[in-house]
C-alpha positions in Angstrom: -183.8 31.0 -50.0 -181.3 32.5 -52.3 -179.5 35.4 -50.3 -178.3 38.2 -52.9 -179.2 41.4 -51.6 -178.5 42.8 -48.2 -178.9 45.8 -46.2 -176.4 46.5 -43.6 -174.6 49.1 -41.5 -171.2 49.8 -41.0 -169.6 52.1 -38.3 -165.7 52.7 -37.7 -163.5 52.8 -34.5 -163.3 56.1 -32.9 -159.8 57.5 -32.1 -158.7 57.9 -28.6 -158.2 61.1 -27.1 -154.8 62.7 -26.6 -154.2 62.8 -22.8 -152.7 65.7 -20.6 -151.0 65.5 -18.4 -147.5 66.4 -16.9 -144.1 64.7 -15.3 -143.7 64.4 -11.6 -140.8 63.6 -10.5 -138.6 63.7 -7.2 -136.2 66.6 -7.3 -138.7 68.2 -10.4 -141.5 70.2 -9.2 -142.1 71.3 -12.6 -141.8 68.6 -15.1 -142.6 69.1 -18.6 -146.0 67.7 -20.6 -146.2 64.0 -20.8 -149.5 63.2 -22.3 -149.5 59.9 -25.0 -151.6 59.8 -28.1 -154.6 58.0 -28.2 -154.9 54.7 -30.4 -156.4 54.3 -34.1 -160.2 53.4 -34.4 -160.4 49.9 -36.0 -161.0 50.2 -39.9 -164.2 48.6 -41.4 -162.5 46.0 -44.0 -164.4 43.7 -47.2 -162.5 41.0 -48.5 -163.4 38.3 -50.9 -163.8 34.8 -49.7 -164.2 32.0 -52.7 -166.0 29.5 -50.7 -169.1 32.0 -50.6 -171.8 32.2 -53.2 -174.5 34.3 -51.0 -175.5 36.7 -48.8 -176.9 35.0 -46.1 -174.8 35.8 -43.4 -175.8 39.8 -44.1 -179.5 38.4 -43.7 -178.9 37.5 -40.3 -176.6 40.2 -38.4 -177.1 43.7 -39.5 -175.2 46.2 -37.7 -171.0 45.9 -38.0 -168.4 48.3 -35.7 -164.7 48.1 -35.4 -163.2 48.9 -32.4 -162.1 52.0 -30.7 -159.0 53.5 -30.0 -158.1 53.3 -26.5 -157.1 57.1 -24.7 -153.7 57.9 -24.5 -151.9 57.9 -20.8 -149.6 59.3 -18.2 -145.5 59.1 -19.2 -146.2 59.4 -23.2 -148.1 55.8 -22.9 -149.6 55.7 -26.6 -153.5 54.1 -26.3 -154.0 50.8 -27.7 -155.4 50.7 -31.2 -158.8 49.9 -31.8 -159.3 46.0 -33.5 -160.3 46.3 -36.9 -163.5 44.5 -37.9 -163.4 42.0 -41.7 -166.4 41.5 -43.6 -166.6 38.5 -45.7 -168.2 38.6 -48.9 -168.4 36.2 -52.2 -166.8 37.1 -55.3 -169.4 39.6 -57.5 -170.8 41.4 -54.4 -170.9 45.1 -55.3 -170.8 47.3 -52.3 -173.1 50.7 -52.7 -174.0 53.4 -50.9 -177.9 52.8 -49.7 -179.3 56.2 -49.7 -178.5 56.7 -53.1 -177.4 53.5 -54.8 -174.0 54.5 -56.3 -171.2 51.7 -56.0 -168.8 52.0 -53.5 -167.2 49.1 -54.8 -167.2 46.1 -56.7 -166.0 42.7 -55.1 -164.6 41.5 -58.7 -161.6 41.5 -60.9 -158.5 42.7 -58.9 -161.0 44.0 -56.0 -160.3 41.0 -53.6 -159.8 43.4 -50.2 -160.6 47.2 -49.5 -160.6 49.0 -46.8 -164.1 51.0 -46.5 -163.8 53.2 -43.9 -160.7 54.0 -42.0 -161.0 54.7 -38.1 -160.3 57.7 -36.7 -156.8 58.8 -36.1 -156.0 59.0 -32.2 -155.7 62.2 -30.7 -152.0 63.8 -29.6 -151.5 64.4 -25.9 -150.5 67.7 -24.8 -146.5 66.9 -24.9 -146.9 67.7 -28.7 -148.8 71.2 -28.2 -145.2 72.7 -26.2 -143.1 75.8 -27.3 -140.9 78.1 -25.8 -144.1 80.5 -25.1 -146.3 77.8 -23.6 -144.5 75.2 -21.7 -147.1 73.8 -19.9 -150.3 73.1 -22.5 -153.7 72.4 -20.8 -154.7 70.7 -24.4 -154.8 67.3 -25.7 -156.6 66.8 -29.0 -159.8 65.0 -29.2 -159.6 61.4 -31.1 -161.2 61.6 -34.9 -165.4 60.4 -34.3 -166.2 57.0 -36.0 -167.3 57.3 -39.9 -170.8 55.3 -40.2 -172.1 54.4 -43.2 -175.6 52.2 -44.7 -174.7 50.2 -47.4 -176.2 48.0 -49.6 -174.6 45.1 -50.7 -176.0 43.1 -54.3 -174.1 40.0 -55.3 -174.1 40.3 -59.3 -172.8 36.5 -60.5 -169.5 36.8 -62.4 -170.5 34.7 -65.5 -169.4 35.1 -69.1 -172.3 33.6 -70.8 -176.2 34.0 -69.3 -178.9 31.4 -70.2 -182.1 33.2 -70.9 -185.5 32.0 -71.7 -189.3 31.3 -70.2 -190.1 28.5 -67.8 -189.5 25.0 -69.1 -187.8 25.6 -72.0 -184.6 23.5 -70.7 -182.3 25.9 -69.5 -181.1 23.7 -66.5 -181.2 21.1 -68.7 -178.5 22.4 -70.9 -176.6 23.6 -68.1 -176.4 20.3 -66.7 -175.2 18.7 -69.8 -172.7 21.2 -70.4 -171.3 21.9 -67.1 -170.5 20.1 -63.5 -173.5 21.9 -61.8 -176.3 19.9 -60.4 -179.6 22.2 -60.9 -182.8 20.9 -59.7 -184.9 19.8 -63.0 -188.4 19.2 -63.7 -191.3 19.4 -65.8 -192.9 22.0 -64.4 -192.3 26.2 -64.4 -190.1 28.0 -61.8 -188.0 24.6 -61.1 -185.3 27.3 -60.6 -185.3 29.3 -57.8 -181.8 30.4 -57.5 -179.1 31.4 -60.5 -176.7 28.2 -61.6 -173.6 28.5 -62.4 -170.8 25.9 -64.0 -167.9 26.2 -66.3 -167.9 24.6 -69.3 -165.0 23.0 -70.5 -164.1 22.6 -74.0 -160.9 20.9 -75.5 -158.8 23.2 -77.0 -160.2 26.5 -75.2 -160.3 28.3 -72.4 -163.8 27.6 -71.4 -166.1 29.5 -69.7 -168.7 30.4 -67.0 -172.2 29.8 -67.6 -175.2 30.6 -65.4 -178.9 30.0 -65.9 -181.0 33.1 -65.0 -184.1 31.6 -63.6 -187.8 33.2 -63.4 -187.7 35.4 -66.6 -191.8 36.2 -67.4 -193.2 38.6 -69.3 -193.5 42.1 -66.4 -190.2 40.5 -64.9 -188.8 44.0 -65.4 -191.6 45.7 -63.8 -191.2 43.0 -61.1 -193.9 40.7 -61.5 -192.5 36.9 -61.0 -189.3 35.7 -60.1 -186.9 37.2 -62.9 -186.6 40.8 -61.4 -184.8 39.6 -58.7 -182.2 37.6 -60.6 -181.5 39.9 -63.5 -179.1 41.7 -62.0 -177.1 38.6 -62.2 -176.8 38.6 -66.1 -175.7 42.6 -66.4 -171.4 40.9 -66.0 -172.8 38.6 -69.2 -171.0 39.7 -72.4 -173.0 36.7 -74.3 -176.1 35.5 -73.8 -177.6 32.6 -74.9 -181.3 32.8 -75.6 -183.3 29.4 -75.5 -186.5 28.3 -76.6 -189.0 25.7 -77.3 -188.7 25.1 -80.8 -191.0 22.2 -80.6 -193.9 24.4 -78.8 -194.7 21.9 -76.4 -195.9 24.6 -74.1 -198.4 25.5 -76.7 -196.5 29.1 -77.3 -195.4 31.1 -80.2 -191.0 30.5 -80.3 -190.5 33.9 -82.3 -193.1 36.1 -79.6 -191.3 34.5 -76.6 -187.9 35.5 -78.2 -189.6 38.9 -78.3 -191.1 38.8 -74.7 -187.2 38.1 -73.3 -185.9 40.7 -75.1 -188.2 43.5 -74.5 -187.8 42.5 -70.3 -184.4 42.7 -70.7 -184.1 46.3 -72.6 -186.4 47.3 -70.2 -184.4 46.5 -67.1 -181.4 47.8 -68.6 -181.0 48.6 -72.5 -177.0 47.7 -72.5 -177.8 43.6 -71.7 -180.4 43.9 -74.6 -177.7 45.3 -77.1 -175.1 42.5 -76.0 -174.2 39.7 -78.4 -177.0 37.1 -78.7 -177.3 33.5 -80.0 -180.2 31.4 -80.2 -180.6 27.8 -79.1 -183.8 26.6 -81.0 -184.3 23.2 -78.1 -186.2 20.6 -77.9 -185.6 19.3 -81.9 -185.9 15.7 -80.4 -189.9 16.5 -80.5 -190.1 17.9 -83.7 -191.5 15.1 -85.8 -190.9 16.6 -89.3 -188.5 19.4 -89.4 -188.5 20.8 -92.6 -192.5 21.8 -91.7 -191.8 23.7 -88.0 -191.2 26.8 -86.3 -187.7 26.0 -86.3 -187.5 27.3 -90.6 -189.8 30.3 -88.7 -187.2 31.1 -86.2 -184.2 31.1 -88.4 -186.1 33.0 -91.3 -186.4 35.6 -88.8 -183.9 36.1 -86.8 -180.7 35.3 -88.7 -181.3 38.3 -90.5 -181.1 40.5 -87.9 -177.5 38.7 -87.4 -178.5 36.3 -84.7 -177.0 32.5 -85.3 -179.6 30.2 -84.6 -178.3 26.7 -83.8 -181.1 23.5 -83.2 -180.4 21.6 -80.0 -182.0 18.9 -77.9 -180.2 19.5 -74.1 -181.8 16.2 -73.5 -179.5 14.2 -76.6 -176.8 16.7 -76.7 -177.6 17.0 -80.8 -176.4 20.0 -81.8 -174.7 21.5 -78.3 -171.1 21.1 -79.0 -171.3 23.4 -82.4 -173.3 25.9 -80.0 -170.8 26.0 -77.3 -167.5 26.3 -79.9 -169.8 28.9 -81.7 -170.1 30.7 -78.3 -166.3 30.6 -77.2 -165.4 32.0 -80.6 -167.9 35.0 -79.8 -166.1 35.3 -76.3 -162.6 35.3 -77.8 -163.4 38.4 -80.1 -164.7 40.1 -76.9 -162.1 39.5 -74.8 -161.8 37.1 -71.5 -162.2 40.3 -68.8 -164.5 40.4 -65.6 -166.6 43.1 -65.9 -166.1 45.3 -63.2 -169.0 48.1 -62.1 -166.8 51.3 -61.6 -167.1 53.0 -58.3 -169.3 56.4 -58.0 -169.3 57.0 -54.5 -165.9 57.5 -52.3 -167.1 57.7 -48.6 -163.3 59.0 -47.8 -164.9 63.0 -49.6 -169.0 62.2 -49.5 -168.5 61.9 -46.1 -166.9 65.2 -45.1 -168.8 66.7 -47.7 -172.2 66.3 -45.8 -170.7 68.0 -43.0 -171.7 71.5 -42.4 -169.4 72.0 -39.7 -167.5 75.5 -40.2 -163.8 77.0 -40.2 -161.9 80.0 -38.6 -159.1 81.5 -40.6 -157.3 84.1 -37.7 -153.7 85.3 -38.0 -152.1 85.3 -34.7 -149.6 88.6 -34.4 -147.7 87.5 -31.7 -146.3 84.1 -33.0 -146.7 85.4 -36.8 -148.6 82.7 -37.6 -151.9 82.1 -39.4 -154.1 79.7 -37.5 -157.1 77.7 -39.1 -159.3 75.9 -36.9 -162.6 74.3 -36.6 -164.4 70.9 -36.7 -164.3 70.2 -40.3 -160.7 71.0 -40.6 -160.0 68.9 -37.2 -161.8 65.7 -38.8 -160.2 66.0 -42.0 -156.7 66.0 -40.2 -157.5 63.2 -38.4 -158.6 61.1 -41.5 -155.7 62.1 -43.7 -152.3 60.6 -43.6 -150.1 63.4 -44.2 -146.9 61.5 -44.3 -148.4 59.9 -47.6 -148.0 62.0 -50.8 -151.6 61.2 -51.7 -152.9 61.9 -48.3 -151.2 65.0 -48.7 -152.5 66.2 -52.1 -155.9 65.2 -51.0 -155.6 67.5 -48.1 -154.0 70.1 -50.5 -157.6 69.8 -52.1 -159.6 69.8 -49.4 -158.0 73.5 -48.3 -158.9 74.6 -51.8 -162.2 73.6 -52.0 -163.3 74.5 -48.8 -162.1 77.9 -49.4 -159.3 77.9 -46.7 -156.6 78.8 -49.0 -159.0 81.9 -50.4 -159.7 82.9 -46.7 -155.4 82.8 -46.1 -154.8 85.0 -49.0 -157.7 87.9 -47.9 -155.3 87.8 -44.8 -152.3 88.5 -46.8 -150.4 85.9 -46.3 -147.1 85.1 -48.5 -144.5 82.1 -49.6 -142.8 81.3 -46.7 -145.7 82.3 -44.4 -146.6 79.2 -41.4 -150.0 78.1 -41.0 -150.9 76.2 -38.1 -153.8 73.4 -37.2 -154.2 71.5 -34.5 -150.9 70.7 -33.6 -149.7 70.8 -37.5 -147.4 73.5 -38.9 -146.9 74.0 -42.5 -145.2 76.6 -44.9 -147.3 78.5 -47.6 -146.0 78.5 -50.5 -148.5 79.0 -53.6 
């Protein structure tokens, strides 16, 4: 069975915890805080692998975790870093949030590795929490918890050019002629089970990617038959190539089944409907007297309307190169570009969003500092990389939406003025 969808769930490495503790020594009955950092939490990382075309390993094993940071110990020992954990996936698999479908990512283009979700930083040991008023702290931050997350993963077959049409109107035919695949043929319906793909190659050009979208029925959309689950497969299609039975050797109306296809596919999605279409009127090596069949029909109607309908027997190969060069040219005014979904979920913000953990804003008179503390702001610190310019306009954001930096000025603070979180000091300056 073709694997293209997947359900799975992904968890982070939890940070280690900072450790407390303090030097002994001979000679040094009072030694100073030596407490090491805990380790990183493994990071939950997708990377493209060519040699894939499914999901089946997703089918099989559903639950993923990176490792956790190890605790921090005695003598500023740091704890080990948790092992991050690498998720193979074929090329075209967009990653989305499963709750409410919005893509995370898409597998495609430049997309060949992305880290998902980032363990949690380790915690500092008490060494770092010293001043000249407190020379011996009892605290050790906590390590940032692991960030889990359900996704969805839908493997959407990077093709240029998608072959439509009912059963057994030669579709794997024509893509076996055309291109190095190897699709199962015969005369009977749903001979495809699984999409094809194969590149055709045509002197003089680029060439391009086919595939042969399998199942299409009228209700497809609605879900009845075997097209629903493969149309996601033609929405990276910026041509498609509509076959039919010219000769009616399935006893059907060519111009209605056109029709059929075309109203499944605007009513999956109305963008694949609008896309540049071209007809291949098949099976002209049945039609005993041409200038009396449906193929005058089929033109009269449709080329009209702008579509190019070009006769073809994918059995002879009459008529298939002047389709192919006609559908290269089409590609070449559209440009050669992966189409690539554009991400609508960032787990790095939905995530902290969700939380309704709260905040305390406090000014503390005797070191002149203001002090901001709580979960939320705790997590967020541990996720961030402050050294980073972007990590650190991120958390600039974060402060302002969360309504930190409102909270700060009802306090009266000014430029210059120190803040200080977990460990962190910084300067206010507005």
């Amino acid at each position: 069975m073709f694997a293209d969808r997947a359900k799975i769930n992904v968890r982070s490495g939890k940070g280690g915890d900072g450790h407390v503790s303090f030097r002994h020594e001979k000679y040094v009955p009072a030694g100073g805080p030596d407490g090491g950092d805990g380790g990183r939490g493994g990071d939950v990382i997708f990377v493209v692998d060519e040699g894939l075309n499914t999901l089946i390993d997703f089918r099989n094993v559903r639950k993923y975790k990176a490792g956790d940071g190890e605790p921090g110990g005695k003598k500023n020992c740091r704890g080990k870093d948790g092992k991050d954990i690498t998720l193979k996936v074929p090329p075209g698999t967009v990653i989305k949030e499963a709750g409410s479908g919005q893509v995370i990512v898409d597998m495609s283009g430049d997309n060949k590795r992305i880290v998902l979700l980032k363990g949690g930083r380790g915690g500092s040991g008490n060494q770092h929490y010293a001043t000249s008023t407190m020379q011996a702290p009892m605290y050790a931050q906590p390590g940032r918890p692991a960030r889990e997350l359900e996704l969805l993963l839908e493997l959407k077959v990077i093709a240029d050019v998608g072959l439509v049409g009912l059963p057994n109107v030669g579709k794997s035919t024509l893509l076996a002629r055309v291109t190095n695949a190897k699709p199962k043929i015969a005369n009977y319906h749903f001979t495809t089970l699984n999409p094809n793909l194969g590149v055709v190659d045509l002197d003089g050009t680029k060439g391009f990617v086919i595939a042969d979208i399998p199942g299409l029925i009228e209700g497809a959309s609605e879900g009845v038959g075997l097209g629903y689950e493969f149309l996601r497969h033609i929405e990276r299609t910026k041509v498609i190539i509509h076959i039919v039975d010219a000769a009616g050797t399935e006893g059907r109306d060519p111009i209605e089944d056109i029709y059929t296809i075309n109203r499944e596919l605007d009513a999956y999605n109305p963008d694949i409907a609008k896309r540049p279409q071209v007809i291949a009127a098949n099976k002209i090596d049945a039609i005993y007297d041409r200038e009396d069949s449906a193929l005058n029909a089929i033109k009269a109607e449709f080329e009209p309307k702008e579509i190019p309908v070009y006769p073809i027997s994918a059995v002879s190969g009459e008529g298939v190169r002047e389709l192919l060069y006609h559908v290269n040219d089409m590609l070449e005014g559209l440009g050669q570009e992966t189409t690539v979904f554009e991400p609508e979920y960032n787990p790095e913000t939905e995530l902290l969003r969700d939380s309704d953990e709260g905040y305390t804003v406090e000014y503390d008179s005797d070191r002149e500092e203001y002090v901001v503390e709580g979960p939320k702001v705790e997590k967020m610190l541990g996720y961030t990389n402050l050294d980073s310019e972007k990590g650190f306009n991120f958390f600039q954001g974060f402060l302002k939406s969360s309504g930190i930096l409102e909270q700060l000025e009802k306090l009266g603070i000014e430029d210059g003025d120190t803040v200080r979180m977990y460990g962190h000091s910084f300067d206010y300056y507005k």
